[in-house]
C-alpha positions as CSV (number, residue, x, y, z in Angstrom):
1,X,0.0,0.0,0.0
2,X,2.9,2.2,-0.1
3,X,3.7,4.8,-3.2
4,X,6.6,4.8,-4.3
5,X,9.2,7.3,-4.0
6,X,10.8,8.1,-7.0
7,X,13.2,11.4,-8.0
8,X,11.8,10.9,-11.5
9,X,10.6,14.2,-13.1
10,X,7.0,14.7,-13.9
11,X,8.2,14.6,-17.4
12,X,9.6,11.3,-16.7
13,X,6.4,10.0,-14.9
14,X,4.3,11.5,-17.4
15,X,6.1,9.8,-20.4
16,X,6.2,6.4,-18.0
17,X,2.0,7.1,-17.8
18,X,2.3,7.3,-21.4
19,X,4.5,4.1,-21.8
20,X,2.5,1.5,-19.2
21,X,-1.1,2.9,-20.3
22,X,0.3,1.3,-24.2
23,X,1.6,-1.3,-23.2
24,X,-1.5,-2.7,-20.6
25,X,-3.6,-2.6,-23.3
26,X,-1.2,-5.5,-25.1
27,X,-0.2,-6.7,-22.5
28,X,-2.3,-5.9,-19.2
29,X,-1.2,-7.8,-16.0
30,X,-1.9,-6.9,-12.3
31,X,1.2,-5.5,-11.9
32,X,1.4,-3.0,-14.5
33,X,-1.9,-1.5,-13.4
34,X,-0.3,-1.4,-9.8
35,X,2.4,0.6,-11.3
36,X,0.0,2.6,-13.7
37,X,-1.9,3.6,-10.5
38,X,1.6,4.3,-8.3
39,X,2.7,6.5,-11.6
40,X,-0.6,8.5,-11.0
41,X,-0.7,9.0,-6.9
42,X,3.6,9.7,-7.5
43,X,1.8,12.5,-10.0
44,X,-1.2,13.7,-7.3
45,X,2.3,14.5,-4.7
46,X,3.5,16.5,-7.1
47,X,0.4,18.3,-7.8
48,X,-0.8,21.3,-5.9
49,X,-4.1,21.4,-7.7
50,X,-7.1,19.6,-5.9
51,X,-8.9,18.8,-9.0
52,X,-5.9,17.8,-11.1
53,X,-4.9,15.3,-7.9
54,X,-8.8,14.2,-7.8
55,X,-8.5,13.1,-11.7
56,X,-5.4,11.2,-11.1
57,X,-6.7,9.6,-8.2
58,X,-10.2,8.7,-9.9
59,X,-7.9,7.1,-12.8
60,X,-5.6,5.4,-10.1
61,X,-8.9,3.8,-8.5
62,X,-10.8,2.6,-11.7
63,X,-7.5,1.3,-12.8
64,X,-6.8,-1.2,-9.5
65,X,-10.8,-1.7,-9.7
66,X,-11.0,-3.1,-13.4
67,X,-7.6,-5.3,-12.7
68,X,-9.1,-6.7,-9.7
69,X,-12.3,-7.9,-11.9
70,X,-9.4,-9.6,-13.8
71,X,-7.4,-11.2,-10.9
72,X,-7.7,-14.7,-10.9
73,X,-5.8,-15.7,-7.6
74,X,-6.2,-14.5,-4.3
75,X,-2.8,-12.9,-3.7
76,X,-3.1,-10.7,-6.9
77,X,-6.4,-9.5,-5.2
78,X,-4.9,-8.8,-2.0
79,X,-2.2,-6.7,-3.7
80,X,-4.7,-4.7,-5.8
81,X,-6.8,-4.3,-2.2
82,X,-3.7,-2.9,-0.7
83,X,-2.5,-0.8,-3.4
84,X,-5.9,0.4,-4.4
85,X,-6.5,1.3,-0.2
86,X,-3.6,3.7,-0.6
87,X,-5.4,5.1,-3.4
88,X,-8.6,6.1,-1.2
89,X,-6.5,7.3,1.5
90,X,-4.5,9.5,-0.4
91,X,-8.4,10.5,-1.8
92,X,-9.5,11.3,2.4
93,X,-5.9,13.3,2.1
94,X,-7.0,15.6,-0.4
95,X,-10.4,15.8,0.7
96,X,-10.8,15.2,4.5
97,X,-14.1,12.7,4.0
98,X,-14.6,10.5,6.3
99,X,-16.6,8.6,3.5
100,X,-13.2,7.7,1.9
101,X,-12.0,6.1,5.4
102,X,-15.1,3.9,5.3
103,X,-14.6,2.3,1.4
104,X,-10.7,1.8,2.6
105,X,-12.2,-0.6,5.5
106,X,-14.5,-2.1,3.4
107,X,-11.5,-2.9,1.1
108,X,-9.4,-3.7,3.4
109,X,-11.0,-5.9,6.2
110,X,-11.7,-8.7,3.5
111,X,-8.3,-9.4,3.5
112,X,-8.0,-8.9,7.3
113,X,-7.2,-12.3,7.5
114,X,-4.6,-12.7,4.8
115,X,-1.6,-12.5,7.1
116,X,-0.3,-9.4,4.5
117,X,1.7,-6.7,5.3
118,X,0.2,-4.0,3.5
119,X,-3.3,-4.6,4.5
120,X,-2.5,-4.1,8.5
121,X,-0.1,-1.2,7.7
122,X,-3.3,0.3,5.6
123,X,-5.9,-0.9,8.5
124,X,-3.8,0.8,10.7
125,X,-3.6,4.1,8.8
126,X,-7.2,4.1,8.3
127,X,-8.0,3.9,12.1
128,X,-5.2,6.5,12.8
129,X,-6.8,9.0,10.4
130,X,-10.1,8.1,12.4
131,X,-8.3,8.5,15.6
132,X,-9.1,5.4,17.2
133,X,-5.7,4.6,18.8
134,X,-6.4,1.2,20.2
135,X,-7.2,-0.2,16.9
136,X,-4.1,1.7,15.5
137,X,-1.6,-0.3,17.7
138,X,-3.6,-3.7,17.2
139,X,-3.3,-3.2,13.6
140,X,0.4,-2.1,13.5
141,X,1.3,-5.5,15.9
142,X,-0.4,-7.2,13.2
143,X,1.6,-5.6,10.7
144,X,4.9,-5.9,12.8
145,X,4.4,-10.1,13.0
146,X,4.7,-10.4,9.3
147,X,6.6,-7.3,8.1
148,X,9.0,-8.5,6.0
149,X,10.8,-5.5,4.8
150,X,9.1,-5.0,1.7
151,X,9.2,-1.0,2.6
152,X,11.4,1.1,3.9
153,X,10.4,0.8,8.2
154,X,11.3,4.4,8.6
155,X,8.6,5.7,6.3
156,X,6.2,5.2,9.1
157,X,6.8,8.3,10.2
158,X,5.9,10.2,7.0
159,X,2.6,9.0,6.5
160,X,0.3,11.7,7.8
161,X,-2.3,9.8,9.6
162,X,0.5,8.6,12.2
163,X,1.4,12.1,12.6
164,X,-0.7,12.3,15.9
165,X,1.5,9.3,17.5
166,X,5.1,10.1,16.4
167,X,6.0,11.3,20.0
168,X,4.0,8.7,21.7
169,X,6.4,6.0,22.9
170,X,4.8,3.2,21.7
171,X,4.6,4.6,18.2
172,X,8.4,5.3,18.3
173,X,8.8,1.3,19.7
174,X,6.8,0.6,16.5
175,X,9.6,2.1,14.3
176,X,12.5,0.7,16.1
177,X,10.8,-2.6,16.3
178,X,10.2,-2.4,12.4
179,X,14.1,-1.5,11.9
180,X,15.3,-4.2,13.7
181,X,13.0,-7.1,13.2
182,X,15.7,-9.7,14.6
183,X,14.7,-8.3,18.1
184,X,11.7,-9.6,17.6
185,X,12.4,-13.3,17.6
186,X,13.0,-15.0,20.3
187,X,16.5,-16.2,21.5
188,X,16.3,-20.0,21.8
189,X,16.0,-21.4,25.2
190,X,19.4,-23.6,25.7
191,X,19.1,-26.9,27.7
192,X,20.3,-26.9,31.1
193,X,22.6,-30.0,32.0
194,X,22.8,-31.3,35.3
């Protein structure tokens, strides 16, 4: 559920827009339209213009939404959920409705259950943005259990919803944990000889 950061140009993303949206229709595959949808939320960042970054993100969703019609096995599915979450909560970002906030639950607590990464670290930005703390920790332990370094830990900090918890300790044990998973398993208990 994470964009990806890029130090491409808009040029660059918009002749990369121009590239995958050719080739998909030869060629479409989940994962190109996860990457046509990332090229179009890298291009809402960049944006300052509300309605330009509501097109873009209209595009991104329909995009995830027709590929997932398409999937045929369930972890394509749970990667277009997850990518297509971080589409509607980048939508709640540039328009605070809660009405976003509810699809993204929708989306994602079908695939609650799918032990994924992405779908905690998106639960638990959804119940951040709601404020609902408690949930936000149980979904970030989730997340924590199977994290498996597929993004960059420290980005936890940049996401806005979190913003309320950075200085809260347990947030900040959150991000140490994630940079360090090794502390999280447990040393093996040696025998004791008599």
């Amino acid at each position: 559920m994470t964009t990806a950061k890029t130090t491409m140009t808009v040029s660059e993303i918009i002749a990369r827009v121009g590239e995958t949206d050719q080739l998909f229709l030869t060629a479409p595959t989940p994962m190109l339209a996860i990457e046509r949808a990332q090229l179009r939320l890298m291009l809402v960042s960049l944006s300052h213009n509300q309605s330009e970054q509501l097109y873009f993100l209209g595009e991104a969703a329909v995009i995830l939404e027709l590929a997932d019609t398409e999937a045929e096995d369930q972890t394509t599915h749970v990667l277009l959920a997850a990518q297509l979450a971080a589409v509607y909560l980048q939508f709640h970002l540039v328009t605070p409705q809660q009405r976003y906030l509810t699809v993204v639950g929708q989306i994602l607590r079908a695939h609650s259950n799918s032990e994924h990464s992405q779908i905690f670290l998106g639960l638990a930005r959804m119940d951040a943005a709601k404020g609902k703390k408690a949930l936000t920790k149980h979904w970030l332990t989730r997340w924590l259990k199977v994290f498996n370094g597929e993004i960059d830990s420290s980005t936890l900090v940049v996401y806005p919803e979190f913003k309320g918890y950075l200085s809260e300790d347990w947030f900040q044990q959150f991000v140490v944990d994630a940079q360090n998973p090794q502390r999280l398993i447990p040393h093996p208990v040696t025998s004791v000889h008599s």
